[in-house]
TORLO-432818 format. One line per 8 residues: for each residue x, y, z of N, C-alpha, C, CB. Coordinates in nm, 4 decimals. Glycine has a CB too. Example, Ala and Ser with C-alpha at 12.3 -4.5 7.8 and 13.67 -1.06 7.14 Angstrom:
// residues 2
1.3190:-0.5690:0.7800:1.2300:-0.4500:0.7800:1.3200:-0.3300:0.7800:1.1308:-0.4473:0.9046; 1.2850:-0.2250:0.7080:1.3670:-0.1060:0.7140:1.2900:0.0030:0.7870:1.4084:-0.0598:0.5725
//
This chain:
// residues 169
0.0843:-0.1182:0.0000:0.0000:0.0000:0.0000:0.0882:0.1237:0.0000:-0.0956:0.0003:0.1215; 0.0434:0.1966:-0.0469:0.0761:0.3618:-0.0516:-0.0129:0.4751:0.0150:0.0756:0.4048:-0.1975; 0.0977:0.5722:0.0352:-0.0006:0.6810:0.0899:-0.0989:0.7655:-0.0712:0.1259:0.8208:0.1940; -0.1868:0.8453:-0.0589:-0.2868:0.8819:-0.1446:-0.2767:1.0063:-0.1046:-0.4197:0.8171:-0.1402; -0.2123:1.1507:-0.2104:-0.1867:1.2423:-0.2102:-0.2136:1.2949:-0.3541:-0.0807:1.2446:-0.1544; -0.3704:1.3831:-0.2933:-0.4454:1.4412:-0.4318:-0.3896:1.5991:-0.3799:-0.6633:1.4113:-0.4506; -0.3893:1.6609:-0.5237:-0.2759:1.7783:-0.5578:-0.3744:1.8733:-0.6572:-0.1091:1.7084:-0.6536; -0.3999:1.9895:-0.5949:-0.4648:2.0791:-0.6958:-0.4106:2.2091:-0.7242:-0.5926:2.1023:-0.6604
-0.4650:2.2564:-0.8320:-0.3924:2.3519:-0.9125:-0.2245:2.3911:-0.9250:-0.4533:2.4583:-0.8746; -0.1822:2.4670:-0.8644:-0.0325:2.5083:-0.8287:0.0565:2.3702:-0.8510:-0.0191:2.5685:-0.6545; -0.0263:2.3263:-0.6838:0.0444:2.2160:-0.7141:0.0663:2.0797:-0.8038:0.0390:2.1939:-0.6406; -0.0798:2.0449:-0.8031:-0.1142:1.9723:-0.9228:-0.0166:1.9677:-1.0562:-0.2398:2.0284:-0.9608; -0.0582:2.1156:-1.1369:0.0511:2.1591:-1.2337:0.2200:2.1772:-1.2455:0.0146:2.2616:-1.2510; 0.2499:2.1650:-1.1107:0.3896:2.2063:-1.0510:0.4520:1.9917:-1.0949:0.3712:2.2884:-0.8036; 0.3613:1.9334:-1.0289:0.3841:1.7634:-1.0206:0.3585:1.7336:-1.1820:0.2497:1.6626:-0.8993; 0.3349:1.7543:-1.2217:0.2496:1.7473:-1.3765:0.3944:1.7620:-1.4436:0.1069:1.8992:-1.4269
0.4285:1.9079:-1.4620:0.5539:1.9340:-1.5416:0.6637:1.8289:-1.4778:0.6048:2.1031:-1.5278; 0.6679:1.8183:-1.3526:0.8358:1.7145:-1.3026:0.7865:1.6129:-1.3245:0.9150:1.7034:-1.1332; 0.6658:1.5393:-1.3449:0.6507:1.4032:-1.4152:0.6589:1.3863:-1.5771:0.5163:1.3528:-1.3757; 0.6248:1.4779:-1.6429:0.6275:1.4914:-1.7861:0.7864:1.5024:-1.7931:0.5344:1.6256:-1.8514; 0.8538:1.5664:-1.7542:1.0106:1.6454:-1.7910:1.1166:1.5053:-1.7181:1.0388:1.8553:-1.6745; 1.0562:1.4774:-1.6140:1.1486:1.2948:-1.5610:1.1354:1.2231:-1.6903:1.0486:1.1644:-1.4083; 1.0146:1.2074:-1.7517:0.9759:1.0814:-1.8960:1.0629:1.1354:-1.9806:0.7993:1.0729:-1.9838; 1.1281:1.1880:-2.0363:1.1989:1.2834:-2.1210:1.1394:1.3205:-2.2133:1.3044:1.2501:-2.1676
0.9932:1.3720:-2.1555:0.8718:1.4868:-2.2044:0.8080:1.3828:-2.3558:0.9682:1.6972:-2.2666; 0.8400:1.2830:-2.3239:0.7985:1.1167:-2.4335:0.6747:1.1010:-2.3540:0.9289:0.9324:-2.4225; 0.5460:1.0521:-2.4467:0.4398:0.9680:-2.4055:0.3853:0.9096:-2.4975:0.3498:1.0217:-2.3418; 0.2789:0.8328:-2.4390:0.2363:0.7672:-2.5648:0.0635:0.8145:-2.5783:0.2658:0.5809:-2.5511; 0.0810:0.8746:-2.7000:-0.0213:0.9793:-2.7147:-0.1439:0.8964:-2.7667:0.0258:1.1041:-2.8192; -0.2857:0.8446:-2.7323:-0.3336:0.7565:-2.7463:-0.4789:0.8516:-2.8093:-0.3224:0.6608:-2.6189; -0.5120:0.8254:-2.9586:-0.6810:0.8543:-2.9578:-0.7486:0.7521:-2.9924:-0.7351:0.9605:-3.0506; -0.8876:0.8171:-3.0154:-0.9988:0.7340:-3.0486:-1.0287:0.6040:-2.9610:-0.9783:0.6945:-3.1846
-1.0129:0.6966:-2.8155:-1.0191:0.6201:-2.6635:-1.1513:0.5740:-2.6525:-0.9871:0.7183:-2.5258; -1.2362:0.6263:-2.7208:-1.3725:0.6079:-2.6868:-1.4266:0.3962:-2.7625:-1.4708:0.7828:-2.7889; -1.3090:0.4048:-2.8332:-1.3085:0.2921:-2.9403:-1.1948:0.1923:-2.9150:-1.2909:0.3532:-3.0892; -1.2030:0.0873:-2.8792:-1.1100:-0.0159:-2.8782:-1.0950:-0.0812:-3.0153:-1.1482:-0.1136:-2.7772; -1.0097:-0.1165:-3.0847:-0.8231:-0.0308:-2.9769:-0.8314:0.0876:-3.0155:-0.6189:-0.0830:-3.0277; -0.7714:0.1397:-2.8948:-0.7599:0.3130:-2.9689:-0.5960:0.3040:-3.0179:-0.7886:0.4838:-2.8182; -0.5300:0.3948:-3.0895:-0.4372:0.3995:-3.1188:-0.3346:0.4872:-3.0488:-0.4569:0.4101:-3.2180; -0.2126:0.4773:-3.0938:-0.1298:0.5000:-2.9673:0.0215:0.5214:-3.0255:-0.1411:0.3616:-2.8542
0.1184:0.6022:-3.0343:0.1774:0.6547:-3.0952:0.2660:0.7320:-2.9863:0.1022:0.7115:-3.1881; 0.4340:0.7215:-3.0104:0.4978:0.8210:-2.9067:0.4946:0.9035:-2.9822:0.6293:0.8068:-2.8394; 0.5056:1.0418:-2.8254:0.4847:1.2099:-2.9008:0.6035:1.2340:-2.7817:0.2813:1.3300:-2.8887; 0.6394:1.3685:-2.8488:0.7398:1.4382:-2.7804:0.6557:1.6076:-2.7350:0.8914:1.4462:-2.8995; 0.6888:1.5735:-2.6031:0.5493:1.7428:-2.5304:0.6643:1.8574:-2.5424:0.4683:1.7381:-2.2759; 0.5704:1.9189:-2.6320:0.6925:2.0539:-2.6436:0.6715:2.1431:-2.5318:0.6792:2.1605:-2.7907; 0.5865:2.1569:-2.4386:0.5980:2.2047:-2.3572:0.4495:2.1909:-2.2546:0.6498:2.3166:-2.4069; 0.4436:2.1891:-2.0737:0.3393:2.2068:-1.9813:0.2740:2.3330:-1.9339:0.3783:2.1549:-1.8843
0.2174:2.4066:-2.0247:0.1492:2.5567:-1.9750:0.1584:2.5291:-1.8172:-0.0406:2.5915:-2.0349; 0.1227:2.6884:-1.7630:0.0939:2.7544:-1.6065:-0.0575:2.7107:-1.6132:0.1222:2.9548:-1.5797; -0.1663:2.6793:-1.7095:-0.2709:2.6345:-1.6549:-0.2667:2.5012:-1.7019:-0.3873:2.7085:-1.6809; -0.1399:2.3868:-1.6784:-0.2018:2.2465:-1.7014:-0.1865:2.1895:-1.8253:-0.3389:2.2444:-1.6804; -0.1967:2.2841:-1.9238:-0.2379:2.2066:-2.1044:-0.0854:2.1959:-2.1749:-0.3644:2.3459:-2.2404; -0.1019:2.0617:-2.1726:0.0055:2.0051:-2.3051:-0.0004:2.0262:-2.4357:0.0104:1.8753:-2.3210; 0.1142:2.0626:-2.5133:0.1380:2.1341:-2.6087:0.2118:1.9918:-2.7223:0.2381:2.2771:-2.5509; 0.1995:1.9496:-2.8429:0.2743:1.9264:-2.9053:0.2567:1.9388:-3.0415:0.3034:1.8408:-2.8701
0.3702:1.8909:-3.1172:0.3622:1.9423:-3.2711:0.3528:1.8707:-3.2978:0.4351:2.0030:-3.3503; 0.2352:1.8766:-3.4774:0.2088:1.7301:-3.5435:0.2112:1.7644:-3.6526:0.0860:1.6461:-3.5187; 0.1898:1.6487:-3.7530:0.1329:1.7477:-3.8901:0.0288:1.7325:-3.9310:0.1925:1.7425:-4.0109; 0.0162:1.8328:-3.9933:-0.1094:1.8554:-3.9843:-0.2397:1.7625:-4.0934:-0.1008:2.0053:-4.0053; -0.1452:1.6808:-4.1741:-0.2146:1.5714:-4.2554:-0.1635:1.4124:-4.1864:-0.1623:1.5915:-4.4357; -0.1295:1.4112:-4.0311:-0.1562:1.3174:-3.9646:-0.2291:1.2161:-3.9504:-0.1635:1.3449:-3.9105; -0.2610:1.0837:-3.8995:-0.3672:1.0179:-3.9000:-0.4088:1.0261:-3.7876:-0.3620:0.9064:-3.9400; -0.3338:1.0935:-3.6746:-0.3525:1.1353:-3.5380:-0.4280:1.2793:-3.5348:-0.2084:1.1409:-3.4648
-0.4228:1.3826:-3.6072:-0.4902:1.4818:-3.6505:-0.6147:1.4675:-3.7258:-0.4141:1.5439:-3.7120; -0.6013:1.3636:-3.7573:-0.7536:1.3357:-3.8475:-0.8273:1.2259:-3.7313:-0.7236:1.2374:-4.0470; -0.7837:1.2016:-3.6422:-0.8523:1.1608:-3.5705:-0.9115:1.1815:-3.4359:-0.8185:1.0974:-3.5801; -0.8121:1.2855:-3.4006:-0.8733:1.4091:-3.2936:-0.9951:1.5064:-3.3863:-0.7149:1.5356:-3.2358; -0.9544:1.5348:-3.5194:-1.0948:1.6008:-3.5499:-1.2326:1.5016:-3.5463:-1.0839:1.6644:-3.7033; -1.2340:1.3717:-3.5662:-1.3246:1.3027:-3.5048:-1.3787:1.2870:-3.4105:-1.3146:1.2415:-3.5075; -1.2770:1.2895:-3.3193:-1.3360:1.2759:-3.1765:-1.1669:1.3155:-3.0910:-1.4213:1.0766:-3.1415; -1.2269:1.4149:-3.0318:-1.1026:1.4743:-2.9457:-1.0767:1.4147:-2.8225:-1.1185:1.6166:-2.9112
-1.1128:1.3298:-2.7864:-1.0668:1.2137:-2.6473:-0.9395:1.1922:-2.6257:-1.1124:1.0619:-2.6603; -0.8303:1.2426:-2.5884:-0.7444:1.1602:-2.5843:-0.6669:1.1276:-2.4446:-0.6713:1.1990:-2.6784; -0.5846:1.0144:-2.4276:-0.4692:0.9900:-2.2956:-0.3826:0.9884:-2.3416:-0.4582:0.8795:-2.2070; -0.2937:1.0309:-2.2348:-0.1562:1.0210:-2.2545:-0.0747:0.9399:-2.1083:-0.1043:1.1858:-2.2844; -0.0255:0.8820:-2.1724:0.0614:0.8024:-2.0697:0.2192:0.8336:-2.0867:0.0362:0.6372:-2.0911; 0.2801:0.8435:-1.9566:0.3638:0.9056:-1.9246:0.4647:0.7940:-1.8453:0.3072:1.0210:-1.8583; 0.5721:0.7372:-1.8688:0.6368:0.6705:-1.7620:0.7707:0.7073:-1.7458:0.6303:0.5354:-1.7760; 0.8448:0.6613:-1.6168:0.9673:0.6847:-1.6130:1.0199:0.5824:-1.5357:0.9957:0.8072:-1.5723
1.0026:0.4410:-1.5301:1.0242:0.3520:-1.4619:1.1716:0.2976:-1.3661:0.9847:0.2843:-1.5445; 1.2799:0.4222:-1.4339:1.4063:0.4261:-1.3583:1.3896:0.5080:-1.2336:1.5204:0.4834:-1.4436; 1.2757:0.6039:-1.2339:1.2641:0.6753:-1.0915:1.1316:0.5964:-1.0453:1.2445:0.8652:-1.0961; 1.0674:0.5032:-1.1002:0.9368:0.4783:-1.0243:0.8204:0.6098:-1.0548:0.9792:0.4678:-0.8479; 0.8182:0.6379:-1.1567:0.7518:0.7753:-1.1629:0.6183:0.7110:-1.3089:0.9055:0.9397:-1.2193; 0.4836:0.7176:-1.2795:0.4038:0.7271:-1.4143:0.2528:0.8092:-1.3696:0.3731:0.5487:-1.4851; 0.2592:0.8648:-1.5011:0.1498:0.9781:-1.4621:0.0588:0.9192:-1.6310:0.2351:1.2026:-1.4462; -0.0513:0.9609:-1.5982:-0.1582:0.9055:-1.7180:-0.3049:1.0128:-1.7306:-0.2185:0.7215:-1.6651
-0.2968:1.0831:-1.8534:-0.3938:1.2077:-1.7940:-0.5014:1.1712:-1.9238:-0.3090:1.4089:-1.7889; -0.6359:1.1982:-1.9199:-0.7187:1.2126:-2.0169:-0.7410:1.3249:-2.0431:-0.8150:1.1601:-2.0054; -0.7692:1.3771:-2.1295:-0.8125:1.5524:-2.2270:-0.8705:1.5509:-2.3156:-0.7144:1.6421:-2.2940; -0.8924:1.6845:-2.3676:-0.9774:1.7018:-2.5321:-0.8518:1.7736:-2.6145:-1.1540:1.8340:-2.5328; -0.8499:1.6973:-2.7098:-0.6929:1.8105:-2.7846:-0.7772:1.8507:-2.8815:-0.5116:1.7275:-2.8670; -0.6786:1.9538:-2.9067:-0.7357:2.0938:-3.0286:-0.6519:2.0894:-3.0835:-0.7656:2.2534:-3.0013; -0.6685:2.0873:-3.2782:-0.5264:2.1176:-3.2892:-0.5427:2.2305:-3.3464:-0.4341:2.0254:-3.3609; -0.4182:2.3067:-3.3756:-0.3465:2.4707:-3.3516:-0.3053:2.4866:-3.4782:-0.2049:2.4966:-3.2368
-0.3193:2.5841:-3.5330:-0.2898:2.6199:-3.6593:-0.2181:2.7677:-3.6098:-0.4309:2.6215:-3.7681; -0.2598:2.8486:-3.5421:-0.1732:2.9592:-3.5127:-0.0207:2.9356:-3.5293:-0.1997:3.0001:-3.3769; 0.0453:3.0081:-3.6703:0.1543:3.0196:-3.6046:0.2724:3.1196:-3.5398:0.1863:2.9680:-3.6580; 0.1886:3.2124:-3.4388:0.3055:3.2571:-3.3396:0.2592:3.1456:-3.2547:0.3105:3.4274:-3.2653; 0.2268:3.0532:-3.1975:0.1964:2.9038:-3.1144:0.2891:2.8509:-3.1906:0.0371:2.8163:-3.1161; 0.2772:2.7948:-3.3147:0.4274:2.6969:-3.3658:0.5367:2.7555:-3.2888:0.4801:2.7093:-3.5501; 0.5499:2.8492:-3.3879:0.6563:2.9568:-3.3982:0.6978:2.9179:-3.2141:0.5812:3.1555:-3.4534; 0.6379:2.9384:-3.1314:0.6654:2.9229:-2.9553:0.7001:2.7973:-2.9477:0.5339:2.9475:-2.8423
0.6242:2.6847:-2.9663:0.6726:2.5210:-2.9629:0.7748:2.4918:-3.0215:0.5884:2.4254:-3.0184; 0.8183:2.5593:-3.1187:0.9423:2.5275:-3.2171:1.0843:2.4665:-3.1506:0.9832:2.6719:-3.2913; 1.1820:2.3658:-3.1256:1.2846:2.3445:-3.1111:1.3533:2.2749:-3.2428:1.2835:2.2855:-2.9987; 1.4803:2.2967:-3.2142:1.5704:2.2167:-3.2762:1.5394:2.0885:-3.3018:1.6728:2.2159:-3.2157; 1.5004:1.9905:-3.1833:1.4685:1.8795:-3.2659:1.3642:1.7897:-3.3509:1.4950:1.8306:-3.2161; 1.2564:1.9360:-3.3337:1.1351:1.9133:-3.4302:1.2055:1.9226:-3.5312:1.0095:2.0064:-3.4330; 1.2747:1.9732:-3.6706:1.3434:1.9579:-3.7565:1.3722:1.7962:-3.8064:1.4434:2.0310:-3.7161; 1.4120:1.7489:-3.7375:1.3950:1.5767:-3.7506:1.2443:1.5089:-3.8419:1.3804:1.5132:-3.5641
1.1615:1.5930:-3.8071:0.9820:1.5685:-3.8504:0.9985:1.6491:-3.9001:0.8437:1.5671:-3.7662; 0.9959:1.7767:-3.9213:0.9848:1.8725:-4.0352:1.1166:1.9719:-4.0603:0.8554:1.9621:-4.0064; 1.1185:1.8825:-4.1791:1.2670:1.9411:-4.2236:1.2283:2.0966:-4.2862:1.3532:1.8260:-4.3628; 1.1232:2.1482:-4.3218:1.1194:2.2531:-4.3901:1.1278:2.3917:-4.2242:0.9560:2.2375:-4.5103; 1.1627:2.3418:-4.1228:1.1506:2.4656:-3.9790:0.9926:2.4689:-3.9700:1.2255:2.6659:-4.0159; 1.0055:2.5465:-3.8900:0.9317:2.5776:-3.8021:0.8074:2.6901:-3.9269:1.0372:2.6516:-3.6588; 0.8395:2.7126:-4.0698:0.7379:2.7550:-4.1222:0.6951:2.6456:-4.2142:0.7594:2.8796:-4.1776; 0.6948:2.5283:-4.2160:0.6624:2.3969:-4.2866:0.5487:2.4183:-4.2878:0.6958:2.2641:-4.2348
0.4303:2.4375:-4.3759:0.2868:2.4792:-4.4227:0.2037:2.3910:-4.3766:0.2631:2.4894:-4.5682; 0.2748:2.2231:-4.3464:0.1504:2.1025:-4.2794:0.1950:2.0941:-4.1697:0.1295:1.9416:-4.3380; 0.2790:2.2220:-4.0684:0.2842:2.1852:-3.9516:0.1971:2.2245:-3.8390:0.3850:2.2057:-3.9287; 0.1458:2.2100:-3.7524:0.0379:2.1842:-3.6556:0.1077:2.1936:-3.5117:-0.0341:2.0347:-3.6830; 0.0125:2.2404:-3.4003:0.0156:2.2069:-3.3278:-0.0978:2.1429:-3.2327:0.0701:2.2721:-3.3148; -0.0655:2.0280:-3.1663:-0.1881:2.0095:-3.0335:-0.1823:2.0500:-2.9190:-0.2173:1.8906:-2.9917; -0.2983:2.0863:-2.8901:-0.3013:2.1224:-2.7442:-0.3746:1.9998:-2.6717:-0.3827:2.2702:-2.7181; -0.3730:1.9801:-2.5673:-0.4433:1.9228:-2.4807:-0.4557:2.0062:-2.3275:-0.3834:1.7888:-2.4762
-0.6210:1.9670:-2.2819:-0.6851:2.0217:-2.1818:-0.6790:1.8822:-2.0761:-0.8400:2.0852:-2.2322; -0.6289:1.8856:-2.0031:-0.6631:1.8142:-1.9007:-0.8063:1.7788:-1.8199:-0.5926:1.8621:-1.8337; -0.8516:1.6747:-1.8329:-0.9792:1.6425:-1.8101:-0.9787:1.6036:-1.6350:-1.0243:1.5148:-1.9210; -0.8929:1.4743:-1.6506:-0.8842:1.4033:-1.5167:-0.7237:1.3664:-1.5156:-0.9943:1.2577:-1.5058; -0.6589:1.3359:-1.4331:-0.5114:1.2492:-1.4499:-0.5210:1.2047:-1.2426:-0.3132:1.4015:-1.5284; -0.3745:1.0735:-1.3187:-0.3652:1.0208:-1.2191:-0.1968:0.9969:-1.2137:-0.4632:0.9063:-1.2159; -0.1576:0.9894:-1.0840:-0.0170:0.9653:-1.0873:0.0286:0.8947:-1.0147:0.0498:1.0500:-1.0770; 0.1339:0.8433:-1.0351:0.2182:0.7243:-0.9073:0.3683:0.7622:-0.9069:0.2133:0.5244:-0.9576
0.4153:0.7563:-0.7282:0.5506:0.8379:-0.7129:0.5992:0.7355:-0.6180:0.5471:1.0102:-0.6517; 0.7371:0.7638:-0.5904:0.7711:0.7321:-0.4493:0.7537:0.8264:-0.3640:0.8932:0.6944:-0.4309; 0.7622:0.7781:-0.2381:0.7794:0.9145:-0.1045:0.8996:0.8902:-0.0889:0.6930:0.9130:0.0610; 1.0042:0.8495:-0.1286:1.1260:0.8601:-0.0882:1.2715:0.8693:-0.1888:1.1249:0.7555:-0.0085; 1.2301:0.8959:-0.3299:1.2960:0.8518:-0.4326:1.3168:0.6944:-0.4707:1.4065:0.9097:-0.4154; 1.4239:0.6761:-0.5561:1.4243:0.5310:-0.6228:1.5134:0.4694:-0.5109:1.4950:0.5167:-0.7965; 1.6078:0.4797:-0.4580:1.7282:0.4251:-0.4110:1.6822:0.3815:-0.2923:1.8472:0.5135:-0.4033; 1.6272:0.4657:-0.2012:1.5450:0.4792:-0.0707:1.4430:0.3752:-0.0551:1.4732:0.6131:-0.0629
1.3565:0.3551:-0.1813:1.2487:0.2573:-0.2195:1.2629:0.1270:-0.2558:1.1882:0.2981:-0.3114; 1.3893:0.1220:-0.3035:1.4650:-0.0523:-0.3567:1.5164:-0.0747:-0.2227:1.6232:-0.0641:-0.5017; 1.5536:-0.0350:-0.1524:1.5933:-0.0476:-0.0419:1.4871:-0.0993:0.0838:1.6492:0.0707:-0.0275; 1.3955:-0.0386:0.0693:1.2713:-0.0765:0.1378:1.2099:-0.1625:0.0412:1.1782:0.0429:0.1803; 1.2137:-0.1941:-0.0810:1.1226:-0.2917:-0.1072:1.1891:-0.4246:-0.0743:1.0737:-0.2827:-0.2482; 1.3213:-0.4229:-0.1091:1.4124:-0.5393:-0.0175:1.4190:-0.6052:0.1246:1.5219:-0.4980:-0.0117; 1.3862:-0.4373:0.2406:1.3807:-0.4949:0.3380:1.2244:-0.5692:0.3464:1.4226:-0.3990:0.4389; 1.1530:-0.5233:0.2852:0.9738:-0.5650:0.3401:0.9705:-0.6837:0.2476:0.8133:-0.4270:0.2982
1.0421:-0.7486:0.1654:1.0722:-0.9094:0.1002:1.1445:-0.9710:0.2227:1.1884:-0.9184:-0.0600; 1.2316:-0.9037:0.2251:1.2718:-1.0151:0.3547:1.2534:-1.0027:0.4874:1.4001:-1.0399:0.3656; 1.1658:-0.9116:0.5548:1.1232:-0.9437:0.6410:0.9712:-0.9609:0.6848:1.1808:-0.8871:0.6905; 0.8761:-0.9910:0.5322:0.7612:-1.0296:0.5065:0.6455:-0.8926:0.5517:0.7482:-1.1731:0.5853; 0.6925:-0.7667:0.5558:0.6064:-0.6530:0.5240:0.5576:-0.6488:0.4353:0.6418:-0.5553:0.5237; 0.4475:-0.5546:0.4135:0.3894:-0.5005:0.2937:0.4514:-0.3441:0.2584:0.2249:-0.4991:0.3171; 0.5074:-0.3433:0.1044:0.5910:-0.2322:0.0862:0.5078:-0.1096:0.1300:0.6420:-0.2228:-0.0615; 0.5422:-0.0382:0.1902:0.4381:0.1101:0.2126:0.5509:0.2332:0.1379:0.3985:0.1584:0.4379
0.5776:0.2650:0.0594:0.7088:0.3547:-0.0032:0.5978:0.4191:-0.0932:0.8669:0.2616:-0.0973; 0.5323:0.3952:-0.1592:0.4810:0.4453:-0.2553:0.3221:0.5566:-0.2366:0.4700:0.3189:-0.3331; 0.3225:0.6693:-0.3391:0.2209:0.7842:-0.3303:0.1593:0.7901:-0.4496:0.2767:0.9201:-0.2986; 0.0622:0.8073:-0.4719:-0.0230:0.8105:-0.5558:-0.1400:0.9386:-0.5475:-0.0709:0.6818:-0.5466; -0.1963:0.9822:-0.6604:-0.3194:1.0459:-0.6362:-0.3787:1.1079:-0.7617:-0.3019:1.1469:-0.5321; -0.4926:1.2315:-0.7952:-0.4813:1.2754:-0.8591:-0.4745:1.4368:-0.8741:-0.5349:1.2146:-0.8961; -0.4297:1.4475:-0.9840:-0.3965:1.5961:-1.0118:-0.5340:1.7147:-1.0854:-0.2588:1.5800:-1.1297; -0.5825:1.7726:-1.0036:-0.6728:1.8193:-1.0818:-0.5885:1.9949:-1.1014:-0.8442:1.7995:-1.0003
-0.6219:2.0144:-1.2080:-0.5342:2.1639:-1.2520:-0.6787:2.2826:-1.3145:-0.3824:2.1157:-1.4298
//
């Protein structure tokens, strides 16, 4: 068992970005949730707004873009399994045609996907709104926690190291 530590706004959003930025801002961007299987695809988050909403670039003749205009449902799952860290959020994504918004998301290693920069004519961005999310942490880091999950194997405890909750933003 774990302790259960629900987190709102500030903080919420504050846990949000250090769980996204631990994954190395990688998830696996999942639509057409409403439909099994939904599909599922790694994305790279160009960035966690001050109110919560994930940002990334797509293009804009995607099959992931053509399928948020269907139905904008989507999750994202988030892991980082070297710190014990996974966060999993549901939203509605929009995608973004503004581009001073590109133009802001823009890095160096979007270039890799669109070789034409950051003014590439099918480039896009998504947003996502945070609906609900949920997260799982240690209370003590990784090292602290292998350590205790070792001692409570061998001396027949139940691991208690671990926090969980959700983030509403």
């Amino acid at each position: 068992m774990g302790d259960i530590k629900n987190l709102t706004r500030d903080e919420a959003i504050a846990k949000m970005k250090n769980l996204v930025h631990g994954a190395s801002s990688i998830c696996m961007f999942c639509t057409t949730v409403t439909n099994m299987p939904f599909n599922s695809r790694p994305m790279g988050t160009q960035k966690v707004d001050d109110e919560g909403n994930l940002w990334f670039l797509s293009a804009a003749d995607s099959k992931h873009n053509v399928e948020i205009a269907a139905d904008n449902r989507v999750e994202l799952l988030y892991s980082n399994p070297s710190a014990s860290e996974f966060l999993t959020i549901n939203g509605t994504a929009q995608i973004i045609t503004d581009r001073a918004t590109i133009h802001e998301l823009w890095n160096s290693l979007a270039k890799a996907w669109f070789p034409e920069g950051k003014d590439d004519p099918n480039l896009s961005a998504i947003k996502v709104t945070t609906d609900k999310s949920h997260y799982w942490d240690t209370k003590y880091g990784k090292m602290v926690s292998l350590l205790a999950i070792a001692t409570a194997a061998a001396t027949g405890q139940q691991f208690d190291g671990g926090v969980e909750g959700t983030l509403k933003v």
